[in-house]
C-alpha positions as CSV (number, residue, x, y, z in Angstrom):
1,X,-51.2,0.2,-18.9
2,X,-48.0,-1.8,-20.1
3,X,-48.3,-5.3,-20.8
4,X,-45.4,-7.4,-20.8
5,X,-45.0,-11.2,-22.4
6,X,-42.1,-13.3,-22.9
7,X,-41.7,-14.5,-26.8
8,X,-40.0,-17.7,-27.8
9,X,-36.7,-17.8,-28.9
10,X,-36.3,-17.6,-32.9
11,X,-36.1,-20.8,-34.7
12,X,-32.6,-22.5,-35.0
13,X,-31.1,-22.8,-38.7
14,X,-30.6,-26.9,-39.6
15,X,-27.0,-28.0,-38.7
16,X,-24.9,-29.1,-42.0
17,X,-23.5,-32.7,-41.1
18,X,-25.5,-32.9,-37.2
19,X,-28.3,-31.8,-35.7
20,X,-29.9,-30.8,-32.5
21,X,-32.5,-30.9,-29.6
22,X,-34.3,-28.8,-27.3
23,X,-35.2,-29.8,-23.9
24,X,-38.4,-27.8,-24.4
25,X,-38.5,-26.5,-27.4
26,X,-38.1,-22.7,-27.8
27,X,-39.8,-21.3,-24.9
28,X,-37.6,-19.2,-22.9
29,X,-34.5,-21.4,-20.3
30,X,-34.8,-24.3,-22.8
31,X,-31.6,-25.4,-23.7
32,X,-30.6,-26.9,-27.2
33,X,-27.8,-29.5,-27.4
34,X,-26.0,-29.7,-30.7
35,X,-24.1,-33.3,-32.3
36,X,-22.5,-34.0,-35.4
37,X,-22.5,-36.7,-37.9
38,X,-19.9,-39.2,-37.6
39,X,-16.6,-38.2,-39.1
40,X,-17.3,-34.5,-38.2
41,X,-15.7,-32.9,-35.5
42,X,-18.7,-29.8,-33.7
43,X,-16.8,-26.2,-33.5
44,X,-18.0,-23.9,-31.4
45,X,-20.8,-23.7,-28.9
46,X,-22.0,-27.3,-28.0
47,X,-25.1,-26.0,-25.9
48,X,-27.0,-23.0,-26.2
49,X,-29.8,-21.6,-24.0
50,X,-32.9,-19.4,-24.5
51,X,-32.4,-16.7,-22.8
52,X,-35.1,-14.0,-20.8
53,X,-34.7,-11.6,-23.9
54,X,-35.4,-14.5,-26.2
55,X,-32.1,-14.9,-27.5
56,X,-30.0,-17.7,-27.9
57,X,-26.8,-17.7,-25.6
58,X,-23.9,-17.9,-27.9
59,X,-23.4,-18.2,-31.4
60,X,-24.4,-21.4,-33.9
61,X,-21.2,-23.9,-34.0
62,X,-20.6,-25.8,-37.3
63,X,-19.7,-29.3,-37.8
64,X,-16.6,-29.8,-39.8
65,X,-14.8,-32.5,-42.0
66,X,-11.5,-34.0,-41.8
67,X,-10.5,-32.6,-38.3
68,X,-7.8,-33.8,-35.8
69,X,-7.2,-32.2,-32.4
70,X,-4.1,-32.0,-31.0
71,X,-4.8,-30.6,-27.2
72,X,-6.7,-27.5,-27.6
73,X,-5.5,-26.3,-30.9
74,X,-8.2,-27.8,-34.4
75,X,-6.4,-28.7,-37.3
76,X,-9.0,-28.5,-40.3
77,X,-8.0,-30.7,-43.1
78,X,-10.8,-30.4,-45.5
79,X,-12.7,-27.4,-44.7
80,X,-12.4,-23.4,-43.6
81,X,-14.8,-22.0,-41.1
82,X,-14.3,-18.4,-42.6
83,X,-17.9,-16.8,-43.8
């Protein structure tokens, strides 16, 4: 006989320079919405969701210093986002 359960998502890695909440924590469709510190500019994904294979939709974004945007394009002043 198979028995089947749904597992949380895994826990999110702390956000240099922001932070984020869960809108129920990391039980399966929660969502988690990301925000940076003032002065930082978020990259990336700005919402993420726990998804039925408990993943988390999309990758972690990054907060990052000394940015401008000029219509769609980032122009980082202070920081690379290459790891």
């Amino acid at each position: 006989m198979f028995n089947c359960s749904i597992t949380d998502c895994v826990t999110l890695s702390p956000l240099s320079h922001g932070g984020f909440t869960t809108t129920n924590g990391l039980s399966v469709e929660s969502s988690v919405l990301y925000s940076c510190d003032s002065g930082f500019t978020l990259y990336g994904n700005a919402q993420r969701n726990c998804q039925q294979t408990s993943q988390w939709s999309g990758d972690s974004p990054a907060c990052v210093a000394g940015t401008t945007c000029r219509g769609n394009i980032f122009i980082l002043m202070s920081e690379q986002l290459s790891s």
